[in-house]
VEXSEZA-334473 format. One record per residue (C-alpha): residue in three letters; y, x, z. Coordinates in steps of 0.05 Angstrom, whole numbers. Last residue first. Layout:
N
<site type="ALA" v="Y" u="X" w="Z"/>
...
//
This chain:
68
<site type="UNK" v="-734" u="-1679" w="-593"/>
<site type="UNK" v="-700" u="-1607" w="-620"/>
<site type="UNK" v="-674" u="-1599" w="-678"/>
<site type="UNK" v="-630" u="-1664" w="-694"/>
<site type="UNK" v="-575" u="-1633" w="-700"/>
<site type="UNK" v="-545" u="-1672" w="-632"/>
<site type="UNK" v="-615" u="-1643" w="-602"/>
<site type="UNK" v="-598" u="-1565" w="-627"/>
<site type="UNK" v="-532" u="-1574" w="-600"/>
<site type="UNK" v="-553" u="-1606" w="-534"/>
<site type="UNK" v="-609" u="-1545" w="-524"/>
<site type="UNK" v="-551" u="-1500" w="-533"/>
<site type="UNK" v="-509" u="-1511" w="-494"/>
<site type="UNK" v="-570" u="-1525" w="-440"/>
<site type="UNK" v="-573" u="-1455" w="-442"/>
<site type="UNK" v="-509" u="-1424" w="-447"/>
<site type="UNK" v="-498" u="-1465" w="-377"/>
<site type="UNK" v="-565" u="-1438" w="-358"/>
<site type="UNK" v="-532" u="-1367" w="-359"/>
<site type="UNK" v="-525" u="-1320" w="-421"/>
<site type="UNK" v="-482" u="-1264" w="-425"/>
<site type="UNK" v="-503" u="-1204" w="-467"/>
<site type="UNK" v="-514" u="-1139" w="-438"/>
<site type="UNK" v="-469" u="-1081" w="-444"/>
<site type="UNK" v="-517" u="-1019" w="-475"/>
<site type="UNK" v="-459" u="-985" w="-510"/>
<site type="UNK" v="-495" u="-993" w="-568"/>
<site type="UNK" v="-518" u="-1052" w="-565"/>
<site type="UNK" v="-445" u="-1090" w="-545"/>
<site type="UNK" v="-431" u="-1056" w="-609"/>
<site type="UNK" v="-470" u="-1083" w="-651"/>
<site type="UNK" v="-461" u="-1150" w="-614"/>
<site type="UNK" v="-382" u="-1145" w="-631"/>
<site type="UNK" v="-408" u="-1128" w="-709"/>
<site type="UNK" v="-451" u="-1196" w="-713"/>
<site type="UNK" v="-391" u="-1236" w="-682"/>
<site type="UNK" v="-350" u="-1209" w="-734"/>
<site type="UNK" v="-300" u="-1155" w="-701"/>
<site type="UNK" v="-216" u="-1162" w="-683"/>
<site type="UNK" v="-236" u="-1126" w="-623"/>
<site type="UNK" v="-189" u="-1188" w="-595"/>
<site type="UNK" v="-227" u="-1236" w="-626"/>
<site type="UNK" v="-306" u="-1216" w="-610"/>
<site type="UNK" v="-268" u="-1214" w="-543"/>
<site type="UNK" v="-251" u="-1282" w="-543"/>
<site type="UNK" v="-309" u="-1313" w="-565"/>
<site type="UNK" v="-361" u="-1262" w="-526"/>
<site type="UNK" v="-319" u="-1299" w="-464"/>
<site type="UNK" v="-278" u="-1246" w="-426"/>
<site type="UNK" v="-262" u="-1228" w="-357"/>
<site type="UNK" v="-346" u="-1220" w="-351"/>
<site type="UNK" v="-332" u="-1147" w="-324"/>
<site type="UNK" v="-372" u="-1124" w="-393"/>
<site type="UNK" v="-325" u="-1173" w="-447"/>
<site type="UNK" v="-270" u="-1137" w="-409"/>
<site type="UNK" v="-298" u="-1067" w="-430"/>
<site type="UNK" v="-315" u="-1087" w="-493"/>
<site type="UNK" v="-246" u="-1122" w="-511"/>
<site type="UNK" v="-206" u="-1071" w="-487"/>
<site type="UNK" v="-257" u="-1016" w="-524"/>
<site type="UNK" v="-243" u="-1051" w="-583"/>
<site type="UNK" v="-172" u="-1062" w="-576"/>
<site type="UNK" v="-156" u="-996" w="-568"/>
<site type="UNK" v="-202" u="-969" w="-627"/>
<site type="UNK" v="-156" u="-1023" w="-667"/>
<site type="UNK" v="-92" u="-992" w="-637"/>
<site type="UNK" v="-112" u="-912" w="-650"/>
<site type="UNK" v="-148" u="-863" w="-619"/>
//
């Protein structure tokens, strides 16, 4: 295995325990967001979203003017 396997799993394993934002461990797998959640998938790790994440983004699409 070598150091950017390493840092994958690292990444997906403390993405998992929540240690982790998908941010931050997108970063440290050194992944595109789109290739993190690939892998998230495969390894069946569920995404993190709370009513925090929510109402994130319900003020972002209002401040764009997306949402009334």
């Amino acid at each position: 295995m070598n150091t950017h396997d390493l840092r994958r799993e690292l990444a997906l394993t403390l993405y998992a325990q929540n240690r982790l934002s998908l941010g931050k461990a997108r970063e440290l797998a050194g992944l595109s967001l789109w290739e993190f959640r690939q892998w998230l998938s495969l390894r069946r790790i569920e995404a993190h979203y709370d009513s925090d994440d929510l109402q994130d983004d319900i003020e972002t699409l209002r401040t764009l003017g997306r949402l009334s």
